[in-house]
C-alpha positions in Angstrom: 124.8 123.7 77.9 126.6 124.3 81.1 129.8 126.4 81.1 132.4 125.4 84.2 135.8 126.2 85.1 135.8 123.1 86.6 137.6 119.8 84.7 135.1 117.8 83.4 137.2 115.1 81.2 134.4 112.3 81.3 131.2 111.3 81.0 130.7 110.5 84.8 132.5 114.1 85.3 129.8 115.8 83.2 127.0 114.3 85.2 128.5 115.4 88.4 128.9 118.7 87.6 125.1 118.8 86.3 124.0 117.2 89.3 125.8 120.0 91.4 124.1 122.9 89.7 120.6 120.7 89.7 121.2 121.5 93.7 121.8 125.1 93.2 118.0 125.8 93.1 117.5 124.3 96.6 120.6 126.3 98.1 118.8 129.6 96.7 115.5 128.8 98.2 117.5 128.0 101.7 118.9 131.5 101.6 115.8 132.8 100.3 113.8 131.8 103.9 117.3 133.0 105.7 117.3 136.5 104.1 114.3 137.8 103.1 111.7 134.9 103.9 110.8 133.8 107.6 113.8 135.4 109.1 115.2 138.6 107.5 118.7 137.5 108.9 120.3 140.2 107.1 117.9 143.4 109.2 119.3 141.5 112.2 121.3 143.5 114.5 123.4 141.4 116.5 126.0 142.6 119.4 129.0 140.4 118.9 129.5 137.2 116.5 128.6 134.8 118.8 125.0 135.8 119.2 125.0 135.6 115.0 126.5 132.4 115.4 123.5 131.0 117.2 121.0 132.7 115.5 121.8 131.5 112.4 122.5 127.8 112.9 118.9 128.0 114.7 117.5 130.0 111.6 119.2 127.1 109.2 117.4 124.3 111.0 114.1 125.6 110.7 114.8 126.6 106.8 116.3 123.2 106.3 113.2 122.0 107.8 110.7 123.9 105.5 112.7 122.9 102.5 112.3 119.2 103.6 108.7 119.1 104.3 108.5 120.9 100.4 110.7 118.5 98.9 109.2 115.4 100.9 105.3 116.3 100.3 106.6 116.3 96.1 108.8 113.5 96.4 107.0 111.3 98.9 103.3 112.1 99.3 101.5 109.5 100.4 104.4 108.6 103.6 103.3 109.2 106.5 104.0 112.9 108.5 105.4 111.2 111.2 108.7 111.3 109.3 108.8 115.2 109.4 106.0 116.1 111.9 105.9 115.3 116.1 103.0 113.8 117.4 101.2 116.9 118.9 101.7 118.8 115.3 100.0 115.5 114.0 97.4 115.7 116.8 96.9 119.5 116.3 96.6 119.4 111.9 93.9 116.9 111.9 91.9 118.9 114.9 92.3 121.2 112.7 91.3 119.4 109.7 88.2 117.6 111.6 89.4 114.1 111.2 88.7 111.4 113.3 91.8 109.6 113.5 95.7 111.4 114.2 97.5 109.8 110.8 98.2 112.3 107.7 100.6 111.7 105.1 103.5 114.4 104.4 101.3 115.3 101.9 98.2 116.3 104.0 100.4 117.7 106.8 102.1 120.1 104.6 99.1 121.2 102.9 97.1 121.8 106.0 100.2 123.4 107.7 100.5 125.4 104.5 96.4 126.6 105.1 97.5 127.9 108.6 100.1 130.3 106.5 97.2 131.7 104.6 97.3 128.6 101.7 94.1 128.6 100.4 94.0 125.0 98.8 92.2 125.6 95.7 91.8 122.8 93.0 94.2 125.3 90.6 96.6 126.6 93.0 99.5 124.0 93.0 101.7 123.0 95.8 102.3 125.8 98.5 104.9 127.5 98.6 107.8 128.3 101.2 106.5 131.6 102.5 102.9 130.0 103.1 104.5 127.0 105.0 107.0 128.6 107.0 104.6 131.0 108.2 102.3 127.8 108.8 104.5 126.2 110.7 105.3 129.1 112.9 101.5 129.0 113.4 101.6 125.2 114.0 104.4 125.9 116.6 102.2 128.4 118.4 99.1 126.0 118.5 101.2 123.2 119.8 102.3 125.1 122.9 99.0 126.1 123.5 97.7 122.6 123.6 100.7 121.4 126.1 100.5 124.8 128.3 96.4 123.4 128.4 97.2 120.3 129.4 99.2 121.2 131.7 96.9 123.7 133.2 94.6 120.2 133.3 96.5 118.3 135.1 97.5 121.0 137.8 93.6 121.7 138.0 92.9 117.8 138.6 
């Protein structure tokens, strides 16, 4: 049973209302990565509003962007990472991964970006979880430039 102040004075009104709180869970993991997950936006010290402003529409991207590869990978396994993840992250995961060929599926992209946030992968141990992959993708993000600042050092060197 759910209890609401709100009207609810049909069928089609009940299901609405269910389906809101049904979201609730993912609006408490978002501000879970905002405040005490990959960001700790409430420790942050900012000098005027404006500077909070930007911070936290960045922050909100990249939590809306963990929660999506989650939801995806559980929803949508087998599409392909390409939907979530650029090229070079594509590139970089199955270098990682020692495959021959550059295609994973959501699936195997948010698993191996999970591994790089300390996801061990076990038969028993489930899907990953949002503090694994954001810190996996924050690893990711760091690999990435290193493989375009190499290139680059490549090409000036050729």
């Amino acid at each position: 049973m759910l209890t609401t102040t709100l009207s609810v004075k049909t069928a089609d009104d009940a299901i609405e209302k269910v389906q809101w709180y049904i979201y609730r869970w993912r609006i408490e993991r978002f501000h879970y990565i905002l405040k005490t997950g990959a960001f700790n936006i409430e420790k942050l010290q900012f000098e005027t509003f404006q500077k909070f402003q930007k911070a936290i529409t960045l922050f909100s991207i990249v939590a809306y962007r963990v929660l999506w590869a989650i939801y995806e990978s559980r929803n949508n396994p087998k599409q392909t990472a390409e939907v979530i993840f650029s090229k070079e992250e594509i590139m970089a995961l199955s270098f990682i991964a020692k495959r021959k060929e550059y295609t994973l599926t959501i699936e195997e992209a948010v698993k191996q970006t999970a591994k790089l946030g300390g996801y061990l992968a076990r038969k028993g141990d489930g899907s990953p979880g949002i503090k694994t992959l954001w810190i996996g993708f924050q690893t990711l993000s760091n690999i990435v430039y290193g493989m375009m600042m190499g290139k680059k050092i490549q090409n000036t060197l050729s």
